[in-house]
PyMOL CGO cylinders between C-alpha atoms (Angstrom):
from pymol import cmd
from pymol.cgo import CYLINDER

trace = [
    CYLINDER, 99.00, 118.16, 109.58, 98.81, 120.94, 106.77, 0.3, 1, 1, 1, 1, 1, 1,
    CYLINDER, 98.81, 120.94, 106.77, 100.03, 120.29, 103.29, 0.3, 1, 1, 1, 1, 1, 1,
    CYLINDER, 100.03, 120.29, 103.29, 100.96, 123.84, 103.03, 0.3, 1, 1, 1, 1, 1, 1,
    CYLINDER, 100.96, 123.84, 103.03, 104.69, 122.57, 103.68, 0.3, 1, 1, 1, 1, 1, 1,
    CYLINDER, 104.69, 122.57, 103.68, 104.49, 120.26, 100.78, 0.3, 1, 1, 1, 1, 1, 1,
    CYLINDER, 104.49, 120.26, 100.78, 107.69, 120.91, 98.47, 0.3, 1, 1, 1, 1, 1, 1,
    CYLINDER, 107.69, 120.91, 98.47, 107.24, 120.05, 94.68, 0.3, 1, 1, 1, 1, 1, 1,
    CYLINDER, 107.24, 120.05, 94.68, 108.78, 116.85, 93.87, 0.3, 1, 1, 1, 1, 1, 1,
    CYLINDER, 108.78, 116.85, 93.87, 108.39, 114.68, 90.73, 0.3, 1, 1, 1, 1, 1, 1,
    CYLINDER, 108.39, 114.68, 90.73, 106.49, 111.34, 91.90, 0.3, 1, 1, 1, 1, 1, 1,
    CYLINDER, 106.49, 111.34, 91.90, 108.17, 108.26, 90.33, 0.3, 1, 1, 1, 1, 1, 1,
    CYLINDER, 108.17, 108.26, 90.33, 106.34, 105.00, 90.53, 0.3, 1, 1, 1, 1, 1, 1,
    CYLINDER, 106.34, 105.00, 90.53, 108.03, 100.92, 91.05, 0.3, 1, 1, 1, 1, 1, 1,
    CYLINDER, 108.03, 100.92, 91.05, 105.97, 98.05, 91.00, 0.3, 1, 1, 1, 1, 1, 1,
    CYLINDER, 105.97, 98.05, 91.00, 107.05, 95.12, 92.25, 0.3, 1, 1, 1, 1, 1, 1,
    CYLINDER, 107.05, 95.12, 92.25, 104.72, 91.52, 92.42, 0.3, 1, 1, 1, 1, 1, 1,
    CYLINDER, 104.72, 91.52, 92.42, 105.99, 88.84, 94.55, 0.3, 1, 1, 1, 1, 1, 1,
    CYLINDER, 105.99, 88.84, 94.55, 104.62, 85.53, 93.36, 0.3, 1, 1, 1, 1, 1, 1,
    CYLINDER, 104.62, 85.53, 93.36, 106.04, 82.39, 92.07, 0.3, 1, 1, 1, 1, 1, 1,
    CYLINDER, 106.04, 82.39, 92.07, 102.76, 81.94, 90.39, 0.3, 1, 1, 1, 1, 1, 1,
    CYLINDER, 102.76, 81.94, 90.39, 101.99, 84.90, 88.55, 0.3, 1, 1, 1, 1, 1, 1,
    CYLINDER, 101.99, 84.90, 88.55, 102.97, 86.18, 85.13, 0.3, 1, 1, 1, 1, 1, 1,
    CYLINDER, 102.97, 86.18, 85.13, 103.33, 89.37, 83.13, 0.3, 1, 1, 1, 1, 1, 1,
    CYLINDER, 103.33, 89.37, 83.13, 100.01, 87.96, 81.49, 0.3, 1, 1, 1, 1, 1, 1,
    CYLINDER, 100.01, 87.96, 81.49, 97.81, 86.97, 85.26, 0.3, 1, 1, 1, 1, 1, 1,
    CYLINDER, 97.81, 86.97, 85.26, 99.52, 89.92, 87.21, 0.3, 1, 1, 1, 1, 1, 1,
    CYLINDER, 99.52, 89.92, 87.21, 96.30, 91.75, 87.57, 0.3, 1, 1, 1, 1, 1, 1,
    CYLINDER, 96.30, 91.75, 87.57, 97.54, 93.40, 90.71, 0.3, 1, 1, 1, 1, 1, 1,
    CYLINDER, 97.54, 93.40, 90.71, 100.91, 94.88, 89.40, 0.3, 1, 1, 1, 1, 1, 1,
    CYLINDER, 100.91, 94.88, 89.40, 98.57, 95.82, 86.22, 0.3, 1, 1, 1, 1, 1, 1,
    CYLINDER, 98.57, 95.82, 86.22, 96.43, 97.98, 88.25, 0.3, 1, 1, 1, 1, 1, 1,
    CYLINDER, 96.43, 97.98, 88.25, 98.51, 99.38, 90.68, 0.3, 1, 1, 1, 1, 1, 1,
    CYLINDER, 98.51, 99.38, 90.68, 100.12, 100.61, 87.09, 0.3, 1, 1, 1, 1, 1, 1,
    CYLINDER, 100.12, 100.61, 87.09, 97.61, 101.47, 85.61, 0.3, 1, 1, 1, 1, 1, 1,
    CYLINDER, 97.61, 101.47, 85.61, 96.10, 103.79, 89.21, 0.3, 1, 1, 1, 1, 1, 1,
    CYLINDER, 96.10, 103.79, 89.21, 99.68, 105.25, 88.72, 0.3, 1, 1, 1, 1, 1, 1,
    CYLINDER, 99.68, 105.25, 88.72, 99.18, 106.64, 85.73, 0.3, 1, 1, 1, 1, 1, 1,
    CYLINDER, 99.18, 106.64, 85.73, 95.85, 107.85, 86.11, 0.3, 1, 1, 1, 1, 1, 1,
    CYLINDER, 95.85, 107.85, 86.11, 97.32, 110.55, 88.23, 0.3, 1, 1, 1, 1, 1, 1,
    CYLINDER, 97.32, 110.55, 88.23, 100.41, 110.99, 86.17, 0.3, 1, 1, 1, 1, 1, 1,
    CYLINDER, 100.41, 110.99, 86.17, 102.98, 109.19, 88.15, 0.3, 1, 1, 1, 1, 1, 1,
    CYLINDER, 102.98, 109.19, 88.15, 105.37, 107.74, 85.58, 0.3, 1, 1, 1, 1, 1, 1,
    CYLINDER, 105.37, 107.74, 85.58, 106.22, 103.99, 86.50, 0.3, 1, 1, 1, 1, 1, 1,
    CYLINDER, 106.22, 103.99, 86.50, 109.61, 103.43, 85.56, 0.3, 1, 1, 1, 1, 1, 1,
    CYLINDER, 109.61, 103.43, 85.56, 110.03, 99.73, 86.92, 0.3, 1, 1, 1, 1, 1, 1,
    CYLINDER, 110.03, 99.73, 86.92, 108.10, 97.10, 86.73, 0.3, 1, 1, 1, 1, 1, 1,
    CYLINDER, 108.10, 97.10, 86.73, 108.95, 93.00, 87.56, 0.3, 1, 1, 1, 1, 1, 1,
    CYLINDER, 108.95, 93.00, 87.56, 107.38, 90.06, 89.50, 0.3, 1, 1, 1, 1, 1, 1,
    CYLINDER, 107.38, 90.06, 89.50, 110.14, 88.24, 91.53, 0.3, 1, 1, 1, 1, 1, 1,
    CYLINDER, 110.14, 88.24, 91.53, 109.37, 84.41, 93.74, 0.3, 1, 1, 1, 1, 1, 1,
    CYLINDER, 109.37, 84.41, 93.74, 109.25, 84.93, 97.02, 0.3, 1, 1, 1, 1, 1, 1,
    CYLINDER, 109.25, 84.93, 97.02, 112.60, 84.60, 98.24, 0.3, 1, 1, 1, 1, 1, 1,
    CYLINDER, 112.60, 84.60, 98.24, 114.14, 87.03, 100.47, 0.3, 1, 1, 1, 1, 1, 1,
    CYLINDER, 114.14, 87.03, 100.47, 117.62, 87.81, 98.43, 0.3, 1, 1, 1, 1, 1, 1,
    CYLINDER, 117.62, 87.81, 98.43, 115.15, 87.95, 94.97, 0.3, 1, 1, 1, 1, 1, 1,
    CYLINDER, 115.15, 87.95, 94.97, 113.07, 90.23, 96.70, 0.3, 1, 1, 1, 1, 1, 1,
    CYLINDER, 113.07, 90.23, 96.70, 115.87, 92.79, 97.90, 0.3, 1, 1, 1, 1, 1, 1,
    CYLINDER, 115.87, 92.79, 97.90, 117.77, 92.76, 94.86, 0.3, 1, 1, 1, 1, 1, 1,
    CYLINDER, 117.77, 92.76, 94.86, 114.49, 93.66, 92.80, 0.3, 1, 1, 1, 1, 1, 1,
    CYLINDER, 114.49, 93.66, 92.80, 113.83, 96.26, 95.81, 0.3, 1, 1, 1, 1, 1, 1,
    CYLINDER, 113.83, 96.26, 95.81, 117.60, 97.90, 95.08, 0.3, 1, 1, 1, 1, 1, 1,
    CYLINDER, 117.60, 97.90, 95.08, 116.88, 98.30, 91.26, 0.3, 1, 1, 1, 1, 1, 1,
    CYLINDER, 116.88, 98.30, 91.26, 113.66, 99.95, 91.93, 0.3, 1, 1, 1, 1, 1, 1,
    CYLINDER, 113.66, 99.95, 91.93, 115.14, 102.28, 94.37, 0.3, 1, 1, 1, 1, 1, 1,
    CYLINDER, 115.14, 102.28, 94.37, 117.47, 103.86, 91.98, 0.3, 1, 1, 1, 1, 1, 1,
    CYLINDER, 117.47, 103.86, 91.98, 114.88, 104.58, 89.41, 0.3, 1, 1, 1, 1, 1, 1,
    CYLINDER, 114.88, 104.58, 89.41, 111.90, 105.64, 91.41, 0.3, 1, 1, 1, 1, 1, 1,
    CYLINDER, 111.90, 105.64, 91.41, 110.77, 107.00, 94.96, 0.3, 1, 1, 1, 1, 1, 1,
    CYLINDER, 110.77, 107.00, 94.96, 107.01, 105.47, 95.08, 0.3, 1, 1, 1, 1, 1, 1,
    CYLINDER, 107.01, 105.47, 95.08, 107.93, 101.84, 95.38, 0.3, 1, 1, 1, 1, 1, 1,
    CYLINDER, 107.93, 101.84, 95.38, 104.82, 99.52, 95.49, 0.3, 1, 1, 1, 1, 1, 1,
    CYLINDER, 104.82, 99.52, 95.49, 105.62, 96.00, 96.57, 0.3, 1, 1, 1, 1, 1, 1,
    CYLINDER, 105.62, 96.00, 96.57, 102.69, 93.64, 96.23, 0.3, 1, 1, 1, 1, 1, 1,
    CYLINDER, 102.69, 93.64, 96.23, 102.34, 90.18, 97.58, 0.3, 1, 1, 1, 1, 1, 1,
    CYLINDER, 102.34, 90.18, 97.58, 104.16, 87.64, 99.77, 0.3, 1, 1, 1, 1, 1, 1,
    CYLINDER, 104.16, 87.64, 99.77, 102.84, 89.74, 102.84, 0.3, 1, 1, 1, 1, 1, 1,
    CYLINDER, 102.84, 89.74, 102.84, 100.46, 87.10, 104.49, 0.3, 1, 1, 1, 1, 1, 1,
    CYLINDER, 100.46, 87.10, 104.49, 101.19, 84.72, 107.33, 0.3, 1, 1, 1, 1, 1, 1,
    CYLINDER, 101.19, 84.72, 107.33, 102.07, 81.40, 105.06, 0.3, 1, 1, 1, 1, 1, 1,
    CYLINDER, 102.07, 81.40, 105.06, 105.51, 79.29, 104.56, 0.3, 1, 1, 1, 1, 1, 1,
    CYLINDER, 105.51, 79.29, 104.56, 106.65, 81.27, 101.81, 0.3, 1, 1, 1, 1, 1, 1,
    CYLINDER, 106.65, 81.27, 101.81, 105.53, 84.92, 102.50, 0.3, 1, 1, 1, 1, 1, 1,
    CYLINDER, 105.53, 84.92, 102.50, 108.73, 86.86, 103.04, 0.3, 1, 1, 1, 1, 1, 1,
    CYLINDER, 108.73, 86.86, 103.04, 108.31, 90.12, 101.91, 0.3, 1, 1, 1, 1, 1, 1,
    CYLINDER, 108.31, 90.12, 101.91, 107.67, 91.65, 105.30, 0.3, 1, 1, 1, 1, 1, 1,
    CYLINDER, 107.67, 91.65, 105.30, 111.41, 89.84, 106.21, 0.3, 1, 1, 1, 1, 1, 1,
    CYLINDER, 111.41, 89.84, 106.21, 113.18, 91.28, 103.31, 0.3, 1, 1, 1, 1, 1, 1,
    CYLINDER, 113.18, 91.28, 103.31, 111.78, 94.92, 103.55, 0.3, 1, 1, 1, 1, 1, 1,
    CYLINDER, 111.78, 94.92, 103.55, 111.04, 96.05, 106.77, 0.3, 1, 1, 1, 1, 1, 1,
    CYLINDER, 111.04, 96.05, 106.77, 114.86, 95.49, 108.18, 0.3, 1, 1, 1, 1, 1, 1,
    CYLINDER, 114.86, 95.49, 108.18, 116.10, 97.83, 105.71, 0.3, 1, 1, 1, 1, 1, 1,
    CYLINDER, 116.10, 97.83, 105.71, 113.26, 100.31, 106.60, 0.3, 1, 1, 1, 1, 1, 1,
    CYLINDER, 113.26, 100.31, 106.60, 115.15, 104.15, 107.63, 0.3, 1, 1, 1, 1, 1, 1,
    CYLINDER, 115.15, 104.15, 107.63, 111.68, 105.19, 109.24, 0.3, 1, 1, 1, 1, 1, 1,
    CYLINDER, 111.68, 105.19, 109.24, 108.83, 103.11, 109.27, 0.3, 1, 1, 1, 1, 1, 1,
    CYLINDER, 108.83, 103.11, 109.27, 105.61, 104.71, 108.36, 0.3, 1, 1, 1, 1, 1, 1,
    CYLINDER, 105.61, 104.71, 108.36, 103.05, 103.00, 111.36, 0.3, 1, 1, 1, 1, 1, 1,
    CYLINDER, 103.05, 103.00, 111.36, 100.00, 104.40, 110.34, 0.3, 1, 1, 1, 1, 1, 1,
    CYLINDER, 100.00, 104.40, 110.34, 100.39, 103.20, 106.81, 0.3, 1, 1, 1, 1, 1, 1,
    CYLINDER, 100.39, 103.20, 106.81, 99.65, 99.30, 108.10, 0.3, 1, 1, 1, 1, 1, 1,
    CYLINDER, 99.65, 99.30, 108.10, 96.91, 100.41, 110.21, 0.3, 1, 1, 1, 1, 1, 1,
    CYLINDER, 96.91, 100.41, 110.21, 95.06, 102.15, 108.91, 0.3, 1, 1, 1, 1, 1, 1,
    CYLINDER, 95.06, 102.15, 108.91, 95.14, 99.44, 105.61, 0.3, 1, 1, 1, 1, 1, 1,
    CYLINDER, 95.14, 99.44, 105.61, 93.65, 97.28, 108.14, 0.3, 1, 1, 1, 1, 1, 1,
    CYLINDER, 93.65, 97.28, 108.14, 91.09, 99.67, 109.61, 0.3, 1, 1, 1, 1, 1, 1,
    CYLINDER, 91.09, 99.67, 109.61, 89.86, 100.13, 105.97, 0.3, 1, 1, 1, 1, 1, 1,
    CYLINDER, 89.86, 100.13, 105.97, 90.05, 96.13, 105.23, 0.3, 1, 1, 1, 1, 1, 1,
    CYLINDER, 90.05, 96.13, 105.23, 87.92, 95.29, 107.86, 0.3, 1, 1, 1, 1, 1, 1,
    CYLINDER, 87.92, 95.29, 107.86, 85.08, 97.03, 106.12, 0.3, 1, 1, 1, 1, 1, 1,
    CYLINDER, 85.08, 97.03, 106.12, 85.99, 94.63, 103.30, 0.3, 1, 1, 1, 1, 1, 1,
    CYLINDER, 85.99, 94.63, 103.30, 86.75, 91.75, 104.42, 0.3, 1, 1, 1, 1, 1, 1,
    CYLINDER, 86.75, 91.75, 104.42, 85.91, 91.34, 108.01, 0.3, 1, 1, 1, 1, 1, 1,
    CYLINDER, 85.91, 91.34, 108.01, 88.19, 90.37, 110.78, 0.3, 1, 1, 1, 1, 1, 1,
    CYLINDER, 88.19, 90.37, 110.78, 90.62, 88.63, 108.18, 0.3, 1, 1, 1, 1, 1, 1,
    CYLINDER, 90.62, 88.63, 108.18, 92.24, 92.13, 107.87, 0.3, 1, 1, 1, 1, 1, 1,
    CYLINDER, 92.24, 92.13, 107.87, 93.54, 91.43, 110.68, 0.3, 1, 1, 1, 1, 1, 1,
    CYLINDER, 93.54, 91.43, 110.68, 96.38, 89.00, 108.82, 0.3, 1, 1, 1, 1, 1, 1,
    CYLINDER, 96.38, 89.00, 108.82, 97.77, 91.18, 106.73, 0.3, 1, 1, 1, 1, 1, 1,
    CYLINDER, 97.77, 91.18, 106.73, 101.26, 92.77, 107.45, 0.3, 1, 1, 1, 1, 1, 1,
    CYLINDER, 101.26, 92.77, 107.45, 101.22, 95.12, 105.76, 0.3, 1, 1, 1, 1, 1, 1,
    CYLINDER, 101.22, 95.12, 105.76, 104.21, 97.78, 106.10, 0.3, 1, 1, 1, 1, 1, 1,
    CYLINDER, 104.21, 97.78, 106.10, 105.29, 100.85, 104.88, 0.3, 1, 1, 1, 1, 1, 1,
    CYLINDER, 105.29, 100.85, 104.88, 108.54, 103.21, 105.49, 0.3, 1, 1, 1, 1, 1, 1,
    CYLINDER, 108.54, 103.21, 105.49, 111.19, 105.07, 103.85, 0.3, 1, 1, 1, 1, 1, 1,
    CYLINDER, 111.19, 105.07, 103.85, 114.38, 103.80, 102.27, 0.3, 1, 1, 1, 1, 1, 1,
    CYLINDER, 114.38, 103.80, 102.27, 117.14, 106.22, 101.17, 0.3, 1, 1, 1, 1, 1, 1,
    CYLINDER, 117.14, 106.22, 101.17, 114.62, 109.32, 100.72, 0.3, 1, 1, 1, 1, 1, 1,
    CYLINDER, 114.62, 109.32, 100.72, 112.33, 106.72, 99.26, 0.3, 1, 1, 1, 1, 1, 1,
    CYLINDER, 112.33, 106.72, 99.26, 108.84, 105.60, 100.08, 0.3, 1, 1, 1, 1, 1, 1,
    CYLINDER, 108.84, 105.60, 100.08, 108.25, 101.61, 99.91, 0.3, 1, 1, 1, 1, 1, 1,
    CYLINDER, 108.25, 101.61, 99.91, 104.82, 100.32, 100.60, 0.3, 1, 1, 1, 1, 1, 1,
    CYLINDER, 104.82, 100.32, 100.60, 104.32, 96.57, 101.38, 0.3, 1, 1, 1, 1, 1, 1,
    CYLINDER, 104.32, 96.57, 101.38, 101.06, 95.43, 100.54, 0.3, 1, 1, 1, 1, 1, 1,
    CYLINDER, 101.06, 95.43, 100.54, 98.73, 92.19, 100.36, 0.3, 1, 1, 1, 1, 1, 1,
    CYLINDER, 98.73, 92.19, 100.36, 98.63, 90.56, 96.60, 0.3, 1, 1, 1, 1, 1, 1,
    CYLINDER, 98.63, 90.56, 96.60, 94.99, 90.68, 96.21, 0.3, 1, 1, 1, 1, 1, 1,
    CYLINDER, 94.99, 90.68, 96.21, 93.69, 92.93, 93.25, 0.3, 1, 1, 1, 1, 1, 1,
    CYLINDER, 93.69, 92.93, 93.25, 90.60, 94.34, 95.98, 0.3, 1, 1, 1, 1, 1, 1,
    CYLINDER, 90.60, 94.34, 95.98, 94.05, 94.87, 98.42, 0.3, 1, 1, 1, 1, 1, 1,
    CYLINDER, 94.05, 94.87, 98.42, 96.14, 96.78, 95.89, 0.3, 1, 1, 1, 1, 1, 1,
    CYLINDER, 96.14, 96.78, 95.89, 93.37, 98.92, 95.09, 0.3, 1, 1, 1, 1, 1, 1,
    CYLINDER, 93.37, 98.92, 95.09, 92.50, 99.72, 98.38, 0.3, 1, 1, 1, 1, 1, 1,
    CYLINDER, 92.50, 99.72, 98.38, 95.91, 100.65, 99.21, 0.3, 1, 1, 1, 1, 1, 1,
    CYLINDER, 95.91, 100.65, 99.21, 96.81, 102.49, 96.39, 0.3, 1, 1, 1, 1, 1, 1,
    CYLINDER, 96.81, 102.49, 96.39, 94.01, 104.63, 95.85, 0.3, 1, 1, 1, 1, 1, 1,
    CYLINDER, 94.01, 104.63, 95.85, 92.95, 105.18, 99.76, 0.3, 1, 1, 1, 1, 1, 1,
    CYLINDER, 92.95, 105.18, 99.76, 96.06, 105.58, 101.13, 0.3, 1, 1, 1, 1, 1, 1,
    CYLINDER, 96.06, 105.58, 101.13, 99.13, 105.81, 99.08, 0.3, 1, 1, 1, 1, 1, 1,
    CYLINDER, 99.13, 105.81, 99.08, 97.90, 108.02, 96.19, 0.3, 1, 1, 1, 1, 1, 1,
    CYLINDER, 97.90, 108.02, 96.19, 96.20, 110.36, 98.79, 0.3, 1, 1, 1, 1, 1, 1,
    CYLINDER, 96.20, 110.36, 98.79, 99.67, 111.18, 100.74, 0.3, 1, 1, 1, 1, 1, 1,
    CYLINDER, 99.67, 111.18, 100.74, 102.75, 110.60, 98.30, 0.3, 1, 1, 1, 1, 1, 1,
    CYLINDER, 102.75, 110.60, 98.30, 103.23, 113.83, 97.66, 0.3, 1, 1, 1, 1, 1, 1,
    CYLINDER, 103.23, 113.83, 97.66, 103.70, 114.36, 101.30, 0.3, 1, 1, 1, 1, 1, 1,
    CYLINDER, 103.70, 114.36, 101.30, 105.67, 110.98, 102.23, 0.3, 1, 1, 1, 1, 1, 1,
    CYLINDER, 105.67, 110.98, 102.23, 108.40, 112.23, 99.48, 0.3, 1, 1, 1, 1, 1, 1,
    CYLINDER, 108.40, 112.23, 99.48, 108.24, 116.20, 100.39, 0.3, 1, 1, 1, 1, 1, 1,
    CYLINDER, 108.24, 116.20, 100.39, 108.98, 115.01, 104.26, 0.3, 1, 1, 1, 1, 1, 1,
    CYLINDER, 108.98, 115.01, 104.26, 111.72, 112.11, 103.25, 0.3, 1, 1, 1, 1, 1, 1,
    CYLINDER, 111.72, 112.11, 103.25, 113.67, 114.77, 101.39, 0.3, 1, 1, 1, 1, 1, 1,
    CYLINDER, 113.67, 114.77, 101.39, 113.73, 117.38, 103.69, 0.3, 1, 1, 1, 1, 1, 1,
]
cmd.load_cgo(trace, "trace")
């Protein structure tokens, strides 16, 4: 698909760490997604880590929506008791973005091996805005972000507005 149809929007960047463990202080994940963002000038207007906890998760998700349109969501996305962040986004997904989660996993397995394979990680567009679901892992986030979600933004936000 040509980018030629790309319109000019201004990219606006959420980050959003689901952990009941981490802190402002260990969030290296949220920290470098952040910091990825602003290496290509993408403001990030919203930053928090919320426990994993559907209704905590959403409500974080709502805030981040009004004041950006690149929403990164990072952690709770594994198969475990508590992971829920697959349960509170995807329902509320518009469109769903397929190829986002598979190809994370295509490029995982050169990582990590067949464990790719557990991630769940989602993507899709919420009221004009993109939200990506991604594994908590530092290695994950920067995969993600700088293989797949930096690359395309541009053009996830140029389509969702049209």
């Amino acid at each position: 698909m040509s980018h030629n149809h790309i319109r000019l929007f201004e990219i606006t960047g959420a980050v959003i760490t689901v952990s009941t463990t981490r802190t402002i202080d260990t969030d290296t994940s949220g920290k470098t997604i952040t910091c990825l963002l602003k290496e290509k000038s993408i403001p990030v207007r919203y930053y928090t880590i919320v426990p994993d906890r559907i209704d905590a998760i959403r409500n974080e998700l709502f805030i981040a929506i009004k004041k950006a349109n690149c929403i990164i969501i990072t952690g709770g996305t594994g198969l475990t008791h508590d992971d829920c962040t697959i349960e509170a986004v995807s329902p509320l997904f518009e469109k769903k973005i397929e190829g986002f989660g598979e190809f994370f996993r295509m490029k995982s397995i050169q990582q990590i091996g067949t464990t790719s394979m557990l991630s769940r990680a989602v993507a899709g567009i919420i009221d004009k805005k993109a939200v990506f679901c991604i594994p908590g892992s530092t290695p994950a986030v920067t995969l993600a972000t700088t293989d797949l979600i930096l690359p395309e933004i541009a053009h996830i936000i140029s389509h969702a507005n049209l």
